[in-house]
Backbone as numpy.savetxt, mean C-alpha at the origin, in Angstrom:
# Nx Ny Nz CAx CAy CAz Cx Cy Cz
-25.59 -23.43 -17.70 -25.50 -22.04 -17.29 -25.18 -21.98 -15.80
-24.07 -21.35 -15.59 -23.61 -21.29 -14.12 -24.18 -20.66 -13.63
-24.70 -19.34 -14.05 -25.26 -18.45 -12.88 -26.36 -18.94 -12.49
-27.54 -19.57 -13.46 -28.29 -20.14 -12.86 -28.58 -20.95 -12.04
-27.44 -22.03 -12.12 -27.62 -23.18 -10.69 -27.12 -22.60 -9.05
-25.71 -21.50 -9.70 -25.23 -21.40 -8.25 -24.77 -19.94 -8.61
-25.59 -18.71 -8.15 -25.60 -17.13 -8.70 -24.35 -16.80 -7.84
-24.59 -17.26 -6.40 -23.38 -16.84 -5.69 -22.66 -17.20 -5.70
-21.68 -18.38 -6.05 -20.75 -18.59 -6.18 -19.85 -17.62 -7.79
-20.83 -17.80 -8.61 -20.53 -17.02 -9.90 -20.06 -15.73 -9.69
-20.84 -14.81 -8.80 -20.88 -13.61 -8.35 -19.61 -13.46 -7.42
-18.74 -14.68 -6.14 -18.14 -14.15 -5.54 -16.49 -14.36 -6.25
-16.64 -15.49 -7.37 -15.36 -15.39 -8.28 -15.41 -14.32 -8.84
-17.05 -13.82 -9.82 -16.48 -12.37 -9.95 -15.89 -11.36 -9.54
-16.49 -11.07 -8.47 -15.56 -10.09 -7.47 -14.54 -10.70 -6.52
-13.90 -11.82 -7.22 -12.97 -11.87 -6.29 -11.49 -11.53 -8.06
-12.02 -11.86 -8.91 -11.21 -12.02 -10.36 -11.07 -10.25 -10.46
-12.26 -9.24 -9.87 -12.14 -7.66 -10.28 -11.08 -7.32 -9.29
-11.19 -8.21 -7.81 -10.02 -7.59 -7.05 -9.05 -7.79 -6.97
-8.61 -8.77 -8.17 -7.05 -9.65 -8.62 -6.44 -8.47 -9.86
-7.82 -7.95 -10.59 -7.39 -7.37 -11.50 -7.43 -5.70 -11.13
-7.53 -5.42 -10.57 -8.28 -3.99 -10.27 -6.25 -3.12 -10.06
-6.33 -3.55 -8.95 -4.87 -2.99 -8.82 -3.66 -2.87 -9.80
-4.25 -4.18 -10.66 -3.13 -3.76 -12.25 -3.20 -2.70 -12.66
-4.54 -2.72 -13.13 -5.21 -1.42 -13.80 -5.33 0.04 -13.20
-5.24 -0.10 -12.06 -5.42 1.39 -11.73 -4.26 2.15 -11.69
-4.43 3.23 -12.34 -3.29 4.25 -11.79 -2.99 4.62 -10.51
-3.89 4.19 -9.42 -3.65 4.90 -8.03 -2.37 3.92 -7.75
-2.76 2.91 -8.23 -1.31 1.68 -7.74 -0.25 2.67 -8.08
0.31 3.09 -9.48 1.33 3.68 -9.64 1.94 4.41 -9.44
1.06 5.85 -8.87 1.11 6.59 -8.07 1.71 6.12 -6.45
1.48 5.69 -6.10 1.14 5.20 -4.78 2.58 4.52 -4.64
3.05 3.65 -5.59 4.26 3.29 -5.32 5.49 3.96 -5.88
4.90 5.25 -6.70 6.23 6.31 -7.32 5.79 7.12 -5.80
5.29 7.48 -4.76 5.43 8.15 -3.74 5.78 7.72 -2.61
5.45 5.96 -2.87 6.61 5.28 -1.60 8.08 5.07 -1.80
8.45 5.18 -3.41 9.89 4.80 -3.23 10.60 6.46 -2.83
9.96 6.99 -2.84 10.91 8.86 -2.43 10.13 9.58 -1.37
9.82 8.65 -0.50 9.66 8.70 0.85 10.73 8.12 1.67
11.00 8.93 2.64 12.33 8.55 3.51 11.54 7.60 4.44
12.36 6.52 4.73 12.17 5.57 5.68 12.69 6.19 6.79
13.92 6.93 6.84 14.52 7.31 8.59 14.01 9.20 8.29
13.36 9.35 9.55 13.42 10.97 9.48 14.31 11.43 11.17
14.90 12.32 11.11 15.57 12.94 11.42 14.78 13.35 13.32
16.10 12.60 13.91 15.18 12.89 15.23 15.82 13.53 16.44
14.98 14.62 16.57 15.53 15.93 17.86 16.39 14.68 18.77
17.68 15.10 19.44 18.71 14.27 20.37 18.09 15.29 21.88
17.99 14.47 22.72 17.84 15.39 24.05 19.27 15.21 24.19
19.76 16.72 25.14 21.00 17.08 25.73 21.25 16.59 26.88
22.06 15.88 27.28 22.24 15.28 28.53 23.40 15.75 29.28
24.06 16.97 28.32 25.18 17.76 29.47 26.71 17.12 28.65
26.90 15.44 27.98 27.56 14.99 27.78 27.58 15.02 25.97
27.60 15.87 25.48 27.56 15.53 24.18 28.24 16.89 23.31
29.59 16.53 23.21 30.63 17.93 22.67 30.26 17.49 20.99
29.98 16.98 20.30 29.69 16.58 19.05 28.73 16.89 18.09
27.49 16.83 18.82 26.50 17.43 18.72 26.26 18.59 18.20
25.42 19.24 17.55 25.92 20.53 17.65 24.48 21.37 17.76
């Protein structure tokens, strides 16, 4: 019986096997990455006017 000779070691594979598996399982994962792919990486950034810029508008 493992837990009996060595509880903590038993105990920290457990929670280390829930935090291998946890993110499969959860829906927040899925979420989370259907709202990073339709998130813009470049957002749109005010130009200061420097007097030289006919293009601009």
């Amino acid at each position: 019986n493992a837990w009996a000779k060595e509880p903590v070691l038993v105990a920290s594979f457990a929670i280390g096997s829930v935090t291998l598996l946890l993110p499969v399982l959860s829906p927040y994962t899925k979420y989370s990455i259907m709202l990073n792919e339709v998130t813009p990486y470049n957002y749109p950034v005010p130009v200061r006017d420097d007097g030289n810029m006919p293009d601009v508008p």
